[in-house]
C-alpha positions as semicolon CSV with decimal commas, in nm:
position;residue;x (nm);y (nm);z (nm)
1;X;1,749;-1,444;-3,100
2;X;1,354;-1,429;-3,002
3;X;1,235;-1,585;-3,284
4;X;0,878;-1,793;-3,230
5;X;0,875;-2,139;-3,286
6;X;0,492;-2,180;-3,393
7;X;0,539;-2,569;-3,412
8;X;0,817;-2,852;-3,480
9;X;0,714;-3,147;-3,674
10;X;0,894;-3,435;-3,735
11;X;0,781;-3,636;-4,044
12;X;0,809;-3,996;-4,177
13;X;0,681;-4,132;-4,485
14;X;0,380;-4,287;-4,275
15;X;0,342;-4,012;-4,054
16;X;0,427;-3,728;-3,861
17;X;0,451;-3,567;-3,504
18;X;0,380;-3,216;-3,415
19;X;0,507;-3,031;-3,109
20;X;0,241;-2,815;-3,045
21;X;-0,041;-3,063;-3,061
22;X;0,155;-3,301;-2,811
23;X;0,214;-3,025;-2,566
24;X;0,565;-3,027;-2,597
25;X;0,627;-2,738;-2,735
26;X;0,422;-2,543;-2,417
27;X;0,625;-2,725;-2,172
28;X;0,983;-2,658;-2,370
29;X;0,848;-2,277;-2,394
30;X;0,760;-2,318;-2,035
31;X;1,122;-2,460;-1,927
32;X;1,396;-2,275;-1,828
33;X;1,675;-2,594;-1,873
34;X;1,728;-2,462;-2,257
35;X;1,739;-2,097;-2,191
36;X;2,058;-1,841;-2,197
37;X;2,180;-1,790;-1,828
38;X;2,199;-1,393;-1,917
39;X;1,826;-1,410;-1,975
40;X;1,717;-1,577;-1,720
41;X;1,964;-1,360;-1,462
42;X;1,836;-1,062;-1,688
43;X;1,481;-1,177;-1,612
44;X;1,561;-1,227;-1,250
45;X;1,701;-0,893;-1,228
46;X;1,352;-0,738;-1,390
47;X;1,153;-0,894;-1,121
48;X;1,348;-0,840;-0,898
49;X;1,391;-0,448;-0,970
50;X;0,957;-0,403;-0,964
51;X;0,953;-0,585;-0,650
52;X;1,178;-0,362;-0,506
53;X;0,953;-0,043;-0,686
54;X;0,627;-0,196;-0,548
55;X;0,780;-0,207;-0,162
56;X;0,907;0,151;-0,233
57;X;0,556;0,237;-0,284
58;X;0,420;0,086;-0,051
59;X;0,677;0,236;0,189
60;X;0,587;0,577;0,096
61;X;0,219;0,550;0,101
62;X;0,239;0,408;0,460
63;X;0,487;0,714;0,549
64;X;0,203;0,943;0,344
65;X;-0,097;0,809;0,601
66;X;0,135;0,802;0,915
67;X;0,196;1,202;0,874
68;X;-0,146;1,267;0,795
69;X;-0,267;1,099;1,072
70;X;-0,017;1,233;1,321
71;X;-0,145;1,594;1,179
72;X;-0,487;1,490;1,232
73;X;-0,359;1,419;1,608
74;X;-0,247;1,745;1,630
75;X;-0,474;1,928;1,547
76;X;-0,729;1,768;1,736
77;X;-0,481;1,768;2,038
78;X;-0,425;2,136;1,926
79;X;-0,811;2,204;1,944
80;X;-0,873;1,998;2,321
81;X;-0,575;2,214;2,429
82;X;-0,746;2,547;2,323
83;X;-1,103;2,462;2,429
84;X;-0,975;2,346;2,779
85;X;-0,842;2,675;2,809
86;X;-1,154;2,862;2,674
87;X;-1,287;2,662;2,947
88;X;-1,055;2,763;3,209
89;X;-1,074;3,153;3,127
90;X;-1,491;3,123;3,169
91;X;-1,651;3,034;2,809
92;X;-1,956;2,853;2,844
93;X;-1,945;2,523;2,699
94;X;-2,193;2,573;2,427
95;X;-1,947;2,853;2,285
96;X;-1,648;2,641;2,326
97;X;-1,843;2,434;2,100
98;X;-1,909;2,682;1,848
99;X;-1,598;2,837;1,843
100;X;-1,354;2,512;1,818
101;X;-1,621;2,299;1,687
102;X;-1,590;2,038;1,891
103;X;-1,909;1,771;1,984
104;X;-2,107;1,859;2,312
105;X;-1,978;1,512;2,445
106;X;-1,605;1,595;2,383
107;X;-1,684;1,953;2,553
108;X;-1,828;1,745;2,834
109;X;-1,535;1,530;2,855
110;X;-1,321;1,825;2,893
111;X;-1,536;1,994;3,152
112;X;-1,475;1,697;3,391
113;X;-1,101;1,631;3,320
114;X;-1,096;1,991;3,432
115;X;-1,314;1,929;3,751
116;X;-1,098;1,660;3,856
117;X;-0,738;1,797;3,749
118;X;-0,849;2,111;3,997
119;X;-0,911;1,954;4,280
């Protein structure tokens, strides 16, 4: 039973001694000597189960970013691969630009990985 215990006293004729003002009754409530073993195992089992929800998160969320960024790759691979051969078939590089949207210097870049993969 989870009842609270606001405070214990223990009383004399001359006096009296109170649990919560000593601090005793934090540390008992505190304690886990005078607790049921099902609660704490059922306690255990609690923490146990949201640390095993939080790495499932996590796991997914780094799966989530990987495939993103390995679509990001590929389309950007998927681009370099179309603009090199826009290149190839006689495009200027200012309309490979346009067209795939890629930066001058990446168009550049392309231009001479082409120069030196035909000779």
């Amino acid at each position: 039973m989870k009842t609270p215990v606001l405070d214990h006293l223990i009383i004399t004729e001359r006096s009296y001694y109170s649990f919560k003002s000593s601090g005793l009754l934090e540390m008992l409530e505190n304690s886990n000597k005078y607790v049921v073993p099902y609660d704490l195992e059922k306690q255990h089992h609690e923490e146990m189960e949201e640390e095993i929800k939080r790495v499932e998160q996590e796991s997914k969320k780094k799966i989530k970013d990987s495939l993103k960024k390995g679509e990001e790759k590929g389309i950007k691979k998927g681009i370099e691969q179309i603009a090199k051969q826009m290149l190839d078939k006689g495009y200027s590089s200012k309309e490979v630009e346009e067209l795939t949207g890629l930066s001058q210097q990446s168009v550049i870049l392309l231009v001479e990985k082409n120069k030196l993969s035909n000779k």
